[in-house]
PDB file of N, CA, C and O in Angstrom:
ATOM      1  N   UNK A   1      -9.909  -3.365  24.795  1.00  0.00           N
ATOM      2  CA  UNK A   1     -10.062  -4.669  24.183  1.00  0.00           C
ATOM      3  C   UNK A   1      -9.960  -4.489  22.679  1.00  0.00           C
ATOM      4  O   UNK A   1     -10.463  -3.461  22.225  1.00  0.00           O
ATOM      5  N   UNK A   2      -9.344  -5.397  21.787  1.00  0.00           N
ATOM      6  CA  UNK A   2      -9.324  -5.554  20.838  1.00  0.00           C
ATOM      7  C   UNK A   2      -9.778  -6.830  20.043  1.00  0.00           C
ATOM      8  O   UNK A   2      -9.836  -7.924  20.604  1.00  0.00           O
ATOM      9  N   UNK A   3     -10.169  -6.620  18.425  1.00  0.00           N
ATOM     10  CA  UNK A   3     -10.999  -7.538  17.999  1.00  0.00           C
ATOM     11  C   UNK A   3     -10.220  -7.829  16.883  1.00  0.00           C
ATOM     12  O   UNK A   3      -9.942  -6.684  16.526  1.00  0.00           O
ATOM     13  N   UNK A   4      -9.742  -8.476  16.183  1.00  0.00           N
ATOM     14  CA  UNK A   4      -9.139  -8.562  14.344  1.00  0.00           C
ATOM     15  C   UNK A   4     -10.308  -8.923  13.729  1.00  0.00           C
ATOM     16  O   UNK A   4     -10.383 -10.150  13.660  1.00  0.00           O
ATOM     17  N   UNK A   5     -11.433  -8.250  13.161  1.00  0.00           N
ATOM     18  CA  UNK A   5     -12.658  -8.679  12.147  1.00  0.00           C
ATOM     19  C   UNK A   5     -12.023  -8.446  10.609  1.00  0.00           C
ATOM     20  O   UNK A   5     -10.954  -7.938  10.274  1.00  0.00           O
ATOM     21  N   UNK A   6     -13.202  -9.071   9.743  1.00  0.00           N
ATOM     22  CA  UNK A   6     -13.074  -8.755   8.133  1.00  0.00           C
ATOM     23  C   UNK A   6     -14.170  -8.423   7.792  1.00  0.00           C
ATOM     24  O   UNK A   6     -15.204  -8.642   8.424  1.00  0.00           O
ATOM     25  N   UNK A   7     -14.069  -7.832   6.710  1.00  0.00           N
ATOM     26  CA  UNK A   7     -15.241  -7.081   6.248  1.00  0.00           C
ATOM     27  C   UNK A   7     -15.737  -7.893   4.931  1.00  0.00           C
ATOM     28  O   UNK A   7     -15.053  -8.074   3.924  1.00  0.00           O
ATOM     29  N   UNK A   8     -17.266  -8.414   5.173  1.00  0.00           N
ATOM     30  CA  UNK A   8     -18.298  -9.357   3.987  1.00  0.00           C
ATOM     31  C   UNK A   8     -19.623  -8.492   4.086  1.00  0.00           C
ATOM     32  O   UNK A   8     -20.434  -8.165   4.952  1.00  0.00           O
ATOM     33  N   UNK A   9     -19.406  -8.298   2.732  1.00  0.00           N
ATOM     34  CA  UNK A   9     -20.687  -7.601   2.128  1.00  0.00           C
ATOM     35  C   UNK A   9     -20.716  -6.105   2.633  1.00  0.00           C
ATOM     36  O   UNK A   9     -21.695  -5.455   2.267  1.00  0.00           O
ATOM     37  N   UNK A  10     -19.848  -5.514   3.367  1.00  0.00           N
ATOM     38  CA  UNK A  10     -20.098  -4.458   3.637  1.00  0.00           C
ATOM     39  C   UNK A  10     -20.752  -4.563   4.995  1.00  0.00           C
ATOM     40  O   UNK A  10     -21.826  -4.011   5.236  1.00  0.00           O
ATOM     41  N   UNK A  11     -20.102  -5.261   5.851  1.00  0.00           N
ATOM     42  CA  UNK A  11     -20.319  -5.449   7.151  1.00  0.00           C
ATOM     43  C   UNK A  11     -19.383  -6.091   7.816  1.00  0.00           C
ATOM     44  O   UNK A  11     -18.943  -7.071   7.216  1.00  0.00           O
ATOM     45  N   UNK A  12     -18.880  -5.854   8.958  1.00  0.00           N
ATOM     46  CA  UNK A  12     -17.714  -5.963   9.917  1.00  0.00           C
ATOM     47  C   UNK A  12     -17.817  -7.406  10.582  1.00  0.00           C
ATOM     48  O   UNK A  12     -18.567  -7.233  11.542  1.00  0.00           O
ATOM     49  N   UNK A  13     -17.467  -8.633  10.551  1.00  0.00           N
ATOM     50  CA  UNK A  13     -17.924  -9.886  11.266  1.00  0.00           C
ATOM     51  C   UNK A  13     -16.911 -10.114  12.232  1.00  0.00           C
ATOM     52  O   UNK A  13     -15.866 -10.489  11.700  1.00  0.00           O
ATOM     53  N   UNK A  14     -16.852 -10.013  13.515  1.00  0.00           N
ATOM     54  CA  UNK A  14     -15.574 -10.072  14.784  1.00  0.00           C
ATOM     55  C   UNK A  14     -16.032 -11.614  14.747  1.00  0.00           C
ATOM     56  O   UNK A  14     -16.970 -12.330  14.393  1.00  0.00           O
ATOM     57  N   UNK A  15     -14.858 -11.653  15.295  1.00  0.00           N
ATOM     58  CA  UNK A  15     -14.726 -13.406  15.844  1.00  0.00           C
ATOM     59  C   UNK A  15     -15.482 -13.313  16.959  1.00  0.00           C
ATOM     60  O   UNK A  15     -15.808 -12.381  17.693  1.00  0.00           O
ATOM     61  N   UNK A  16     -15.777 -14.954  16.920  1.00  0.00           N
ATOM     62  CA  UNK A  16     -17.462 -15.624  18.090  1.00  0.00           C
ATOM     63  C   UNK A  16     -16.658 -14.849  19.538  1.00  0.00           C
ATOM     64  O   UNK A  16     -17.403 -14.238  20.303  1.00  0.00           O
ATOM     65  N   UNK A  17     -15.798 -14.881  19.722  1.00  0.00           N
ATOM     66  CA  UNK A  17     -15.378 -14.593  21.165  1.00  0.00           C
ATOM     67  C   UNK A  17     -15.330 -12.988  21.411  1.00  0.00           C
ATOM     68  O   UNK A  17     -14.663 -12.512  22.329  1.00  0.00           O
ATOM     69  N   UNK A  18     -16.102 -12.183  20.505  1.00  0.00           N
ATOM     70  CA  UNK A  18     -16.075 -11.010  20.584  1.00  0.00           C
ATOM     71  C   UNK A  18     -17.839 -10.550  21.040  1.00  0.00           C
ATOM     72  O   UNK A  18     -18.692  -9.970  20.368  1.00  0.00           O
ATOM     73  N   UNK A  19     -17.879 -11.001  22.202  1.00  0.00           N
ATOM     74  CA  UNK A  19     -19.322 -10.895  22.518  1.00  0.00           C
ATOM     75  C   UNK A  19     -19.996  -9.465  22.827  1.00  0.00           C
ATOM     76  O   UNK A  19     -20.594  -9.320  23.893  1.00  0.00           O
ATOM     77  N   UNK A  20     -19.927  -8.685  22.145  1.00  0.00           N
ATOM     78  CA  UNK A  20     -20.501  -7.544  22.096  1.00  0.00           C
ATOM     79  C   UNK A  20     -22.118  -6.999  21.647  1.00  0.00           C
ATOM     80  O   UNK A  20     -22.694  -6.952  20.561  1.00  0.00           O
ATOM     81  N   UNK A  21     -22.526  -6.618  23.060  1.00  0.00           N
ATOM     82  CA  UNK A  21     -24.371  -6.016  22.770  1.00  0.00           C
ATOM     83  C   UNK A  21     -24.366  -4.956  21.850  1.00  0.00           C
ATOM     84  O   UNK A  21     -23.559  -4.033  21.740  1.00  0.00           O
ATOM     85  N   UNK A  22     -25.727  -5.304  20.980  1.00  0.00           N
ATOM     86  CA  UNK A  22     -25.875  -4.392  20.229  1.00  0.00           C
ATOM     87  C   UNK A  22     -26.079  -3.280  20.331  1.00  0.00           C
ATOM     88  O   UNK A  22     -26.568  -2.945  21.410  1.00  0.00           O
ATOM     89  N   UNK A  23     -25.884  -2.456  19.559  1.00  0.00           N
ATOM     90  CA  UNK A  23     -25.594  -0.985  19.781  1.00  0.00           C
ATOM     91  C   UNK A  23     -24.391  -0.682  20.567  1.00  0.00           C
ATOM     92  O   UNK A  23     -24.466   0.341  21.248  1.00  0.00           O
ATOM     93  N   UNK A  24     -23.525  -1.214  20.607  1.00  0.00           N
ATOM     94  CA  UNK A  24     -22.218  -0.906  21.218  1.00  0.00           C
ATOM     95  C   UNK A  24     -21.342  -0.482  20.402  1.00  0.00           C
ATOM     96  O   UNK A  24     -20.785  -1.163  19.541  1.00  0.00           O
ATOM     97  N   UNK A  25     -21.164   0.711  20.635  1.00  0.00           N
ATOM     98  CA  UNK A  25     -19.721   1.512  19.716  1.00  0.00           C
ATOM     99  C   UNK A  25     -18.619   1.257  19.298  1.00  0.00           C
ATOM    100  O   UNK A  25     -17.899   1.229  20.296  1.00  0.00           O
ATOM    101  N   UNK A  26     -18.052   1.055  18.452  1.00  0.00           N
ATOM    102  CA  UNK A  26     -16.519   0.323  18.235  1.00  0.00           C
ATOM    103  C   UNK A  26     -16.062   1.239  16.983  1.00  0.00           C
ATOM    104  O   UNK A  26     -16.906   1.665  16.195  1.00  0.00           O
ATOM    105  N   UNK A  27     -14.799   1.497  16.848  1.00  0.00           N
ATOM    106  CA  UNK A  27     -14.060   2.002  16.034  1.00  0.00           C
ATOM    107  C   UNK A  27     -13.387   1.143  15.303  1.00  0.00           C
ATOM    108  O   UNK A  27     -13.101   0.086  15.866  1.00  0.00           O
ATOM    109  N   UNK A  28     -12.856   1.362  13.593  1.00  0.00           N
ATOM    110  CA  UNK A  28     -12.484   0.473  13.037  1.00  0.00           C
ATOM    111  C   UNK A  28     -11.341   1.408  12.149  1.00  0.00           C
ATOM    112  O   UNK A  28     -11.468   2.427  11.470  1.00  0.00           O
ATOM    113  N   UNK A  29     -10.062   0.471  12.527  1.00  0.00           N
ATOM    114  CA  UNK A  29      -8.890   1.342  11.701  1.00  0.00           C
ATOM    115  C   UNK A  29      -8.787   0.315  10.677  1.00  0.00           C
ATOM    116  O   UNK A  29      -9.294  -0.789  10.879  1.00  0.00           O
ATOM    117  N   UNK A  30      -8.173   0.583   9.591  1.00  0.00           N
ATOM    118  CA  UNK A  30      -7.894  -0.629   8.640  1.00  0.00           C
ATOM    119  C   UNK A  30      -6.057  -0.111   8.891  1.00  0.00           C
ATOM    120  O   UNK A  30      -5.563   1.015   8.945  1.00  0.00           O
ATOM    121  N   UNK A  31      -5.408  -1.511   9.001  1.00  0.00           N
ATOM    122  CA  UNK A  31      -3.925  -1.231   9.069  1.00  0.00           C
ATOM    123  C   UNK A  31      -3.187  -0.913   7.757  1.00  0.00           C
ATOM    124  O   UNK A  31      -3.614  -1.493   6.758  1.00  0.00           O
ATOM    125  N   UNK A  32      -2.434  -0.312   7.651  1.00  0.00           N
ATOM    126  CA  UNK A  32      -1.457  -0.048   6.579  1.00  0.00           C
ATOM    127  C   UNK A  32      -0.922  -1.033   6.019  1.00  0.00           C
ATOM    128  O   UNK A  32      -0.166  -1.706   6.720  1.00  0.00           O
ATOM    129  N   UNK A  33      -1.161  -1.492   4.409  1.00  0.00           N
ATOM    130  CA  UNK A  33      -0.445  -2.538   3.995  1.00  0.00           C
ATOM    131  C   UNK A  33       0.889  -2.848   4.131  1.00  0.00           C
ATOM    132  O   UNK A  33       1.293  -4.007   4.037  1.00  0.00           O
ATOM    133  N   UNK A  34       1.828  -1.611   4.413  1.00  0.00           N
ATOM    134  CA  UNK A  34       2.748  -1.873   4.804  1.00  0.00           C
ATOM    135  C   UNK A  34       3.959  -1.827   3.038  1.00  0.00           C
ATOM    136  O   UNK A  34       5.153  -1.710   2.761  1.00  0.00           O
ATOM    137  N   UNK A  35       3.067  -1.949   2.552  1.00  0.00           N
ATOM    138  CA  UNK A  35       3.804  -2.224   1.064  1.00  0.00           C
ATOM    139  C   UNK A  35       3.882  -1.026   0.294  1.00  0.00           C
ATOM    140  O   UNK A  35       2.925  -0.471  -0.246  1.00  0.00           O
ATOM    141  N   UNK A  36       5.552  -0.509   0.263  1.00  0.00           N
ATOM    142  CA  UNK A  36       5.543   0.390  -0.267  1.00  0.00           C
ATOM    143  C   UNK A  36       5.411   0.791  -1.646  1.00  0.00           C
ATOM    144  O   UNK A  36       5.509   1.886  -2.201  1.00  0.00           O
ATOM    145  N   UNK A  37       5.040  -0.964  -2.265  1.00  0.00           N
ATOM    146  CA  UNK A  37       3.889  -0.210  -3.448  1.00  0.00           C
ATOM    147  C   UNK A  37       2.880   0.043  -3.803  1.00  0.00           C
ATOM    148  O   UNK A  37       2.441   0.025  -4.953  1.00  0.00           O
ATOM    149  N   UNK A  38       2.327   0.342  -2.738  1.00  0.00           N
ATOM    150  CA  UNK A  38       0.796   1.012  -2.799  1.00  0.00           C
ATOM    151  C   UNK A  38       0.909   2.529  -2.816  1.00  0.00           C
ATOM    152  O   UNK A  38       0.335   3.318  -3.566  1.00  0.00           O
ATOM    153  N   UNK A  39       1.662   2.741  -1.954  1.00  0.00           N
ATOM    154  CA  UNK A  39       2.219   4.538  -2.288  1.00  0.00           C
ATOM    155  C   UNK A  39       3.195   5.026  -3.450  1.00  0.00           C
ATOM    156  O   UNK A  39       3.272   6.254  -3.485  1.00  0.00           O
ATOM    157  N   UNK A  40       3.740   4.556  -4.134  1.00  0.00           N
ATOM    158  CA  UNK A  40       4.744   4.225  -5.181  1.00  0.00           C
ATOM    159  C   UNK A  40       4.558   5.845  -6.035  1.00  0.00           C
ATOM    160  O   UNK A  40       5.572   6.328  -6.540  1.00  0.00           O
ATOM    161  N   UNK A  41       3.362   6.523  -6.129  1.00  0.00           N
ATOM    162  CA  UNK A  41       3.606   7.341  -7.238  1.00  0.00           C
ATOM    163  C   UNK A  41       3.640   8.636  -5.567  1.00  0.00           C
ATOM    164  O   UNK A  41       3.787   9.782  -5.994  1.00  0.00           O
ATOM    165  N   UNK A  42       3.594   8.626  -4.829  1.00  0.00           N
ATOM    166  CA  UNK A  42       3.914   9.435  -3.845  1.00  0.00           C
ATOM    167  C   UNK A  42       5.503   9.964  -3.580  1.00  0.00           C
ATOM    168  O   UNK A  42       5.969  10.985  -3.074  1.00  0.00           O
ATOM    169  N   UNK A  43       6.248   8.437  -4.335  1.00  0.00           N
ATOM    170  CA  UNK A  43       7.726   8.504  -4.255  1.00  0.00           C
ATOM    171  C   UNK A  43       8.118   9.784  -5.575  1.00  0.00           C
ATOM    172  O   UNK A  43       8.915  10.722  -5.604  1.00  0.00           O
ATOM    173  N   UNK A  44       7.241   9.310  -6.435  1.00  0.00           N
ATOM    174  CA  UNK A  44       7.738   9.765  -7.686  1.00  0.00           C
ATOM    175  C   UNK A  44       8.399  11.269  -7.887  1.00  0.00           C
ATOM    176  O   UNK A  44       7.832  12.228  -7.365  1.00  0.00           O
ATOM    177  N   UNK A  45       9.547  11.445  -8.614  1.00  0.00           N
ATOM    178  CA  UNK A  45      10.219  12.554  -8.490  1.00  0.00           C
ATOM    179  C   UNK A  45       9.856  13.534 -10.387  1.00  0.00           C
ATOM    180  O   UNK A  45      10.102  13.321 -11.574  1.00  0.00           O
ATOM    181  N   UNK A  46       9.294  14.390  -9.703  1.00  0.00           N
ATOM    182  CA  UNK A  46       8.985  15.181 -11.351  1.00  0.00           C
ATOM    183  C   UNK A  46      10.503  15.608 -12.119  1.00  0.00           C
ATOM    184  O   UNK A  46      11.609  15.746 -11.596  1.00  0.00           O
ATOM    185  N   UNK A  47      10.134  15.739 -13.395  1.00  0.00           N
ATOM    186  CA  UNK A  47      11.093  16.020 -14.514  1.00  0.00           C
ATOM    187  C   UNK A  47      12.348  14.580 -14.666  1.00  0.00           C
ATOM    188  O   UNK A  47      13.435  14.611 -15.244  1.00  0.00           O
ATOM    189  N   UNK A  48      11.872  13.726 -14.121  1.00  0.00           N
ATOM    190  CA  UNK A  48      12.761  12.221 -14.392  1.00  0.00           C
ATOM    191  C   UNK A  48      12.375  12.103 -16.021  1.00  0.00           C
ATOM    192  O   UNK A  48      11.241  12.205 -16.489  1.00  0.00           O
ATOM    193  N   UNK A  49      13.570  11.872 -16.730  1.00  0.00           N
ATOM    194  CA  UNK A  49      13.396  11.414 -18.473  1.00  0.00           C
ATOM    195  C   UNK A  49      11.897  10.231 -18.186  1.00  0.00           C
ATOM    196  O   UNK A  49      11.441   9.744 -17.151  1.00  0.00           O
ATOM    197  N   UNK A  50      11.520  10.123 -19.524  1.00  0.00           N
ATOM    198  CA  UNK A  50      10.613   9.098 -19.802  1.00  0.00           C
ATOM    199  C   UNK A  50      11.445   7.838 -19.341  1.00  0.00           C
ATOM    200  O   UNK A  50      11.396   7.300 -18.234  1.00  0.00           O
ATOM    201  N   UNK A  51      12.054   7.559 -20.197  1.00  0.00           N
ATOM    202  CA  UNK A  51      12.866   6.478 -20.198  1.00  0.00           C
ATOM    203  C   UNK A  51      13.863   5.756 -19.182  1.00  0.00           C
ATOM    204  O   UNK A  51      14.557   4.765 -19.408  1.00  0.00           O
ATOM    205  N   UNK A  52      13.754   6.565 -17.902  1.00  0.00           N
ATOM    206  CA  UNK A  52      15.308   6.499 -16.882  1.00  0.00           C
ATOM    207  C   UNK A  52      14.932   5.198 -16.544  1.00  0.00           C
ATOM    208  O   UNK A  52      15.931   4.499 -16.375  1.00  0.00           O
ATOM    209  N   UNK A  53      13.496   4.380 -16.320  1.00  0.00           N
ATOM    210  CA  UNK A  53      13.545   2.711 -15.495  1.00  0.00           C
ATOM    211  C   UNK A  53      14.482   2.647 -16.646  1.00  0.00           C
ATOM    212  O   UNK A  53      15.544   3.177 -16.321  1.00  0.00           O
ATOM    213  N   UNK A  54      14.507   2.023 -18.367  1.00  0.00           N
ATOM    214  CA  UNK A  54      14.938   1.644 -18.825  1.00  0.00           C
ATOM    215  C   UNK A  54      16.412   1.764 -18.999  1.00  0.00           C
ATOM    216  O   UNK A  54      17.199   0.844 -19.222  1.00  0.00           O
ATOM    217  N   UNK A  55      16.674   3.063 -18.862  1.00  0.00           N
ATOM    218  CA  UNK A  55      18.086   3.494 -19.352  1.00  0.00           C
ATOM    219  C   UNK A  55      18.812   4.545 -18.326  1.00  0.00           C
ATOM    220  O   UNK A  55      19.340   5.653 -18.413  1.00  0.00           O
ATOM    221  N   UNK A  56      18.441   3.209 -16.916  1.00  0.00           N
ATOM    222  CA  UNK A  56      19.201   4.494 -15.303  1.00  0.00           C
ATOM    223  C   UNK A  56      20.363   4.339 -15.699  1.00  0.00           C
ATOM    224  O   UNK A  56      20.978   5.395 -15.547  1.00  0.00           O
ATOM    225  N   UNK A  57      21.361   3.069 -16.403  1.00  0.00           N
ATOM    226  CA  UNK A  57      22.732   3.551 -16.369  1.00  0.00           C
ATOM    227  C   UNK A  57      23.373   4.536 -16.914  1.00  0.00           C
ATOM    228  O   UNK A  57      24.418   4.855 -16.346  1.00  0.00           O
ATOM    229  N   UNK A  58      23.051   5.158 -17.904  1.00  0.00           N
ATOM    230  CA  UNK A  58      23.225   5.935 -18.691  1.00  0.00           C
ATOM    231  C   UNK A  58      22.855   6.926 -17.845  1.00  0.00           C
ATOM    232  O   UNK A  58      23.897   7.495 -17.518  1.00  0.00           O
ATOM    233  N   UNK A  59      21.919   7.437 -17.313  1.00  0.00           N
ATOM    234  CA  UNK A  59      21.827   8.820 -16.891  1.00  0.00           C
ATOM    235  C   UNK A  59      22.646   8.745 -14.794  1.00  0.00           C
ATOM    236  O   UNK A  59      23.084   9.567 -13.989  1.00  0.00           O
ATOM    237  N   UNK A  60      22.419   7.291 -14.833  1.00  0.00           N
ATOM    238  CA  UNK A  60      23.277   7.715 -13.214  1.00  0.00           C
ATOM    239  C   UNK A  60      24.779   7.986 -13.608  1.00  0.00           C
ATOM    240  O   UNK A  60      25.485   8.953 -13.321  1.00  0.00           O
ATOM    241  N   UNK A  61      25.138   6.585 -14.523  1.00  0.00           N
ATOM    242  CA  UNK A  61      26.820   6.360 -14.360  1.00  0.00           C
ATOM    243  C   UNK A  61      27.305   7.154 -16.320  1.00  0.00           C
ATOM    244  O   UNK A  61      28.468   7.443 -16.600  1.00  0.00           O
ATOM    245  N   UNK A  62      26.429   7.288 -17.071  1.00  0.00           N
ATOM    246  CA  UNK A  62      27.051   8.105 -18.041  1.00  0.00           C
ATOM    247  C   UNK A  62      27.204   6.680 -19.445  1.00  0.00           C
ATOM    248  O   UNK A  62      27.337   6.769 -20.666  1.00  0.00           O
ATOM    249  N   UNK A  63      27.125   5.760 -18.728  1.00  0.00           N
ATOM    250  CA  UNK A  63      27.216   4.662 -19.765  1.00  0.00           C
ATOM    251  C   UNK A  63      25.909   3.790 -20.100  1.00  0.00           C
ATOM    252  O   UNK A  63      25.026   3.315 -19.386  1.00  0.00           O
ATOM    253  N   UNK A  64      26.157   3.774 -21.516  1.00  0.00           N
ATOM    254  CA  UNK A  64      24.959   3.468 -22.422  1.00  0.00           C
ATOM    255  C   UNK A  64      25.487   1.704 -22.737  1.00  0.00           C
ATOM    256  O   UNK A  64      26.633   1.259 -22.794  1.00  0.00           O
ATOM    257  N   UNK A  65      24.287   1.054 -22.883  1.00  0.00           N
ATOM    258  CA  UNK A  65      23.917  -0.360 -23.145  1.00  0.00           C
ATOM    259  C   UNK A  65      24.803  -0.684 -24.629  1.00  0.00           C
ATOM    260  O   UNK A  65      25.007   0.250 -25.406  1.00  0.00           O
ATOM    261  N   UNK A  66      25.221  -1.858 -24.891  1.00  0.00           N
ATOM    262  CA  UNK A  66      26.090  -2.448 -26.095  1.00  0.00           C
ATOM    263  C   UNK A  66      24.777  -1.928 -27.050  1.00  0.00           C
ATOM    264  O   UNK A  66      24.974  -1.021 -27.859  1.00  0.00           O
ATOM    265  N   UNK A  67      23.718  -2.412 -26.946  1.00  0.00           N
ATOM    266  CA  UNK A  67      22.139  -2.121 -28.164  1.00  0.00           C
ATOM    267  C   UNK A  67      21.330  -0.976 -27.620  1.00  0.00           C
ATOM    268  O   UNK A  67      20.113  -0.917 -27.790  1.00  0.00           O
ATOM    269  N   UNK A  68      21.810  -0.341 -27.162  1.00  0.00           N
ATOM    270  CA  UNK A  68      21.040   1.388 -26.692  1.00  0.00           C
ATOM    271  C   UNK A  68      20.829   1.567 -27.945  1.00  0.00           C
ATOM    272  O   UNK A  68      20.298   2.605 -28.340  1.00  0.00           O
TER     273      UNK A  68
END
């Protein structure tokens, strides 16, 4: 059986139709946001210039901005 609860105050509240006696054991996964920008510096590749968000054309394709 499964339950979808949220967590207030630091306590787990299941929906009314989750009639469970106390002291009954339950496990609680929290799901993966799913959003891969929460992991974002996991992607990150070392020795990238400071600057490459600003200036990827230049270092992918070799060409620099009219105001570089």
């Amino acid at each position: 059986m499964c339950f979808l609860g949220i967590v207030r105050n630091g306590h787990v509240e299941l929906p009314p139709e989750a009639k469970l006696p106390d002291g009954t054991q339950v496990r609680v996964e929290v799901p993966d946001s799913g959003d891969p920008m929460d992991h974002l510096e996991d992607l990150a590749i070392d020795g990238l210039p400071a600057d490459m968000a600003s200036r990827h054309d230049r270092y992918i394709y070799g060409v620099d901005k009219q105001n570089d």
